[in-house]
SELOVO-508038 format. One line per 10 residues: number of its first residue (from 1); for each residue z, y, x of C-alpha. Coordinates in pm, 1 decimal, always signed. Example, Ala and Ser with C-alpha at 12.3 -4.5 7.8 and 13.67 -1.06 7.14 Angstrom:
# residues 2
1 = +780.0,-450.0,+1230.0 | +714.0,-106.0,+1367.0
//
This chain:
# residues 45
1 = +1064.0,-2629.3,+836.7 | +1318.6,-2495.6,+566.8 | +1288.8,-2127.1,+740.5 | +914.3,-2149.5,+684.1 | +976.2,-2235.5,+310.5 | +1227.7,-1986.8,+267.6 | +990.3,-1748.7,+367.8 | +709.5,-1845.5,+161.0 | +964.8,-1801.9,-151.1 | +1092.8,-1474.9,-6.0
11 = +701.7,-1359.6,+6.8 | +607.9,-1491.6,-332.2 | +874.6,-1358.9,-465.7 | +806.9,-1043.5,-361.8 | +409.4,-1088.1,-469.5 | +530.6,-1128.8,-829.5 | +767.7,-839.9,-806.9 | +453.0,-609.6,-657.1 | +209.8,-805.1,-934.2 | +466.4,-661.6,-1191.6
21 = +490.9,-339.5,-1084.7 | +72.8,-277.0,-1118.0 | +85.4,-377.2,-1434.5 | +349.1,-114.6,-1552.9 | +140.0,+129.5,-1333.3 | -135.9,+26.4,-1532.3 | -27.9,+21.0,-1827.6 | +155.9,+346.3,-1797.2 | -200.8,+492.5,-1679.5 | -360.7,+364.5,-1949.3
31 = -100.9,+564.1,-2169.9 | -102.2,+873.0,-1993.0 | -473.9,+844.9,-1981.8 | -515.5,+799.2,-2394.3 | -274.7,+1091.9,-2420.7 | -467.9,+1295.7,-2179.8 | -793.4,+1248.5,-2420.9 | -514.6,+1322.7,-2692.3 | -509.2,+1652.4,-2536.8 | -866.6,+1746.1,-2422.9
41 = -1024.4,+1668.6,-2764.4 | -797.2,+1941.1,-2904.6 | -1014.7,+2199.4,-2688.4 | -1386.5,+2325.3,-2853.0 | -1586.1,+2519.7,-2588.2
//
């Protein structure tokens, strides 16, 4: 019984940890994707 609990708080531990990491992905997109617009509007055709 404690093995199985350890490994549900192993495995939600590493959840959160995963669940952190897409939102810095995310957020880091969403800065390198306002930059990116930064960039294009710079460009007239």
């Amino acid at each position: 019984m404690d093995r199985n609990l350890l490994n549900i708080q192993d495995l939600s531990t590493q959840s959160a940890a995963g669940a952190n990491q897409t939102s810095a992905s995310s957020q880091e997109l969403s800065r390198l994707a306002t930059s990116f617009n930064s960039l294009v509007a710079n460009f007239k055709l």
